[in-house]
C-alpha positions in Angstrom: -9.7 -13.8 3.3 -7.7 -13.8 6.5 -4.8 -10.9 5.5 -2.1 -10.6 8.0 -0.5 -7.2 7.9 3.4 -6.8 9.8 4.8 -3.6 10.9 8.2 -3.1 12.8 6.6 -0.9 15.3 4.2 1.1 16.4 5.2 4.6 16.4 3.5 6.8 14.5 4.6 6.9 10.9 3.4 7.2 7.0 4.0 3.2 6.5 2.8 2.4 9.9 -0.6 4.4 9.2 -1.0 3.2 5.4 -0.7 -0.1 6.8 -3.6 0.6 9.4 -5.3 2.4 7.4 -5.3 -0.7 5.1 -6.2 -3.1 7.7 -9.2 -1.0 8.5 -10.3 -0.9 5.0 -9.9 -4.5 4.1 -11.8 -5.3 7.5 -14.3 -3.1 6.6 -14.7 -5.0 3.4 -15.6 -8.1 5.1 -12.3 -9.4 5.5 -10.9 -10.5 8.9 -7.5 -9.0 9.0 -4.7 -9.0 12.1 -2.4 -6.5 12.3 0.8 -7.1 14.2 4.0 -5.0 15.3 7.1 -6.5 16.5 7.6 -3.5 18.6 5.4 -1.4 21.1 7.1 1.7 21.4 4.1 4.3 20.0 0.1 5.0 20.0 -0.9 3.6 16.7 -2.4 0.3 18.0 -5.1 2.7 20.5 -6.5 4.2 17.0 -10.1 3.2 16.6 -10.3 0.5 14.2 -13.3 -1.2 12.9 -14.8 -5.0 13.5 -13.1 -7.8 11.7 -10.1 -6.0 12.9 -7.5 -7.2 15.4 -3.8 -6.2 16.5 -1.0 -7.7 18.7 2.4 -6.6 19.8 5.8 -8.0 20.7 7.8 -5.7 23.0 11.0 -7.0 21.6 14.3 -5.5 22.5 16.4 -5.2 19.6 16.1 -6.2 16.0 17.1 -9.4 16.4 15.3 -10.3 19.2 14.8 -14.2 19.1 11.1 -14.0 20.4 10.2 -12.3 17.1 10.5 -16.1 15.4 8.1 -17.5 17.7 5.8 -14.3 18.0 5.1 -14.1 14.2 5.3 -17.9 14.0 2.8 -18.4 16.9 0.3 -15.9 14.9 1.0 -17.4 11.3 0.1 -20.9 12.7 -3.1 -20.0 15.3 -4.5 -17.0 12.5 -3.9 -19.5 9.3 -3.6 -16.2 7.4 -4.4 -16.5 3.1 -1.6 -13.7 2.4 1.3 -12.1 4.7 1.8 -8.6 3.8 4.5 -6.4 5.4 6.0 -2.7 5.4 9.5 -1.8 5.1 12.9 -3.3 5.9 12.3 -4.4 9.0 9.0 -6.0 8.9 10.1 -7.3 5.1 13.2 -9.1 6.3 11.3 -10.9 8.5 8.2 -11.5 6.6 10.6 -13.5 3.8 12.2 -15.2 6.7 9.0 -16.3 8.6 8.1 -17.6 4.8 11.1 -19.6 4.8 9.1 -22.2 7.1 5.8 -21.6 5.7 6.7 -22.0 2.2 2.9 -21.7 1.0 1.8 -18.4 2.6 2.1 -16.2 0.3 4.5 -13.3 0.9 4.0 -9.3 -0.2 6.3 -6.6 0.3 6.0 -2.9 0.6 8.4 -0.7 0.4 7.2 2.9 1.2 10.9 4.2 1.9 13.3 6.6 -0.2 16.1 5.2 2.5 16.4 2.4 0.6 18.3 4.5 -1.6 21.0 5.0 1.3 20.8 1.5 3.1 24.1 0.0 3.7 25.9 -2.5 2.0 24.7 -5.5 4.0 21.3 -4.7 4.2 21.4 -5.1 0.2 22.7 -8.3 0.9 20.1 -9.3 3.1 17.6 -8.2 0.5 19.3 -10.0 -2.4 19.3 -13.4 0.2 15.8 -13.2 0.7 14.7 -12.3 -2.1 13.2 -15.2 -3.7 10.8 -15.9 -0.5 9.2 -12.8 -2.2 6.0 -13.3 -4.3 5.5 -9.3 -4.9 7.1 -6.9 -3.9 5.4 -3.2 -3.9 7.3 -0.1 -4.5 5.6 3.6 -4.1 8.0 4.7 -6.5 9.2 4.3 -9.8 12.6 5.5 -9.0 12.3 2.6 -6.0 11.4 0.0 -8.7 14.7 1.7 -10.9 16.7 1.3 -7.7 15.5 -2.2 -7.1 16.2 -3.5 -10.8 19.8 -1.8 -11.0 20.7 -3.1 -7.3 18.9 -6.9 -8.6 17.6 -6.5 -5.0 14.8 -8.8 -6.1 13.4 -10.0 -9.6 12.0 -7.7 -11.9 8.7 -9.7 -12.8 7.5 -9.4 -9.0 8.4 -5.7 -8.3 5.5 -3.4 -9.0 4.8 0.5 -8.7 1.5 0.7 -6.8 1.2 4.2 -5.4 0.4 5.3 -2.1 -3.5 6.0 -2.1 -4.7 8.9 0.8 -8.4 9.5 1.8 -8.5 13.4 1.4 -12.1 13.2 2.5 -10.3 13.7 6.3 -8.6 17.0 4.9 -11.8 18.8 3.9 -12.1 22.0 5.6 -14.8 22.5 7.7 -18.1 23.5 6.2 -18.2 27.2 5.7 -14.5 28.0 6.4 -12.1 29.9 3.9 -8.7 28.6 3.0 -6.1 30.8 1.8 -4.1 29.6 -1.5 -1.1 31.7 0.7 -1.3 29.6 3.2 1.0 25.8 2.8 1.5 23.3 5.5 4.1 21.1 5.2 3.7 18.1 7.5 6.5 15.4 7.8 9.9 14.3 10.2 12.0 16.8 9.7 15.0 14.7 8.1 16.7 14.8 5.5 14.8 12.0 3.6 12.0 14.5 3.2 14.5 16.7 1.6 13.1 20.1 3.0 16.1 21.4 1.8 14.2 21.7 -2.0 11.0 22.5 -0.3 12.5 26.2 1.2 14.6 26.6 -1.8 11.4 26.2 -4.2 9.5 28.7 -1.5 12.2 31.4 -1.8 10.4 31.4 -5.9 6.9 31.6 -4.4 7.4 34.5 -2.0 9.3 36.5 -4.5 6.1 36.1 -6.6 3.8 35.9 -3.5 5.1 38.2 -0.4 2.5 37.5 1.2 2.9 33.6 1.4 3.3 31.6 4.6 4.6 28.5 4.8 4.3 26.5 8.5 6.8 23.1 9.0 5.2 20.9 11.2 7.6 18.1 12.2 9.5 16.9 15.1 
């Protein structure tokens, strides 16, 4: 199959390495897959990435940046891609819009987000507009397919929980070394979406139990 994949930009992020990670894998598999950003603003597209693999960028200027029509359009028509699958508001909005005038290609969103539980008023609107130009839309969350249903954001027959799958493999320890059970690393934006806020007030319980527990915030 020819899979395109559609990011908002290329800054590194969890959807904006899943969906990497994914082209990699389904290129790897012996499908030819394109990845595309609509914004160059990060290091994600120099990531090594295997053959069968290819990526492309728009440095647009703002969100609404006209040349984003023609961009994805140009790609849709010269790639010919079987499936269009995108990540997030951003890249969903105008996935479902780029569908508009290729009615055929189907059209699969992901939303990898817990801000969609806080996105304003008109972005539900925009959702609830184009929400028929989507043939399945992904959720990494069953509270996100709740949110979805109660917000009629999109129909209930296409939303479906698919959770995030990680290749621990890269985690392992090297051979030989000793992990302490003590020792948690949390890794992720510091923002309030992460809600470190429960993380510290859970680990106030584990050092009362465990003085001897460290716990490292890595996040920017």
């Amino acid at each position: 199959m020819r899979i395109l994949q559609l990011i908002a930009h290329t800054a590194i992020g969890g959807a904006e390495s899943f969906a990497h990670d994914l082209a990699c894998d389904l290129a790897r598999r012996g499908h030819e897959v394109l990845l595309l950003s609509n914004r160059i603003n990060g290091p994600l597209f120099d990531r090594p990435r295997p053959e069968g693999m290819s990526v492309a960028g728009l440095d647009r200027v703002s969100r609404l940046d006209p040349r984003i029509v023609s961009f994805l359009g140009g790609w849709v028509r010269s790639f010919r891609p079987h499936i269009l699958h995108s990540h997030n508001f951003e890249a969903n909005t105008w996935a479902r819009a780029i569908g508009i005038l290729f009615p055929r290609l189907p059209i699969v969103c992901h939303e990898h987000s817990g801000q969609k539980i806080r996105q304003p008023r008109h972005r539900d609107r925009l959702d609830r507009l184009l929400h028929r130009r989507s043939d399945v839309v992904f959720v990494v969350s069953r509270e996100l397919r709740e949110l979805i249903a109660a917000r009629r954001l999109a129909h209930g027959r296409v939303v479906r929980f698919l959770a995030n799958g990680v290749n621990a493999e890269r985690f392992l320890p090297p051979e030989g070394s000793v992990r302490s059970p003590s020792e948690v690393v949390c890794t992720a934006t510091l923002t309030p979406v992460k809600n470190h806020v429960t993380l510290l007030a859970a680990w106030r319980k584990v050092v009362s139990a465990r003085p001897e527990a460290t716990l490292t915030l890595v996040g920017d």
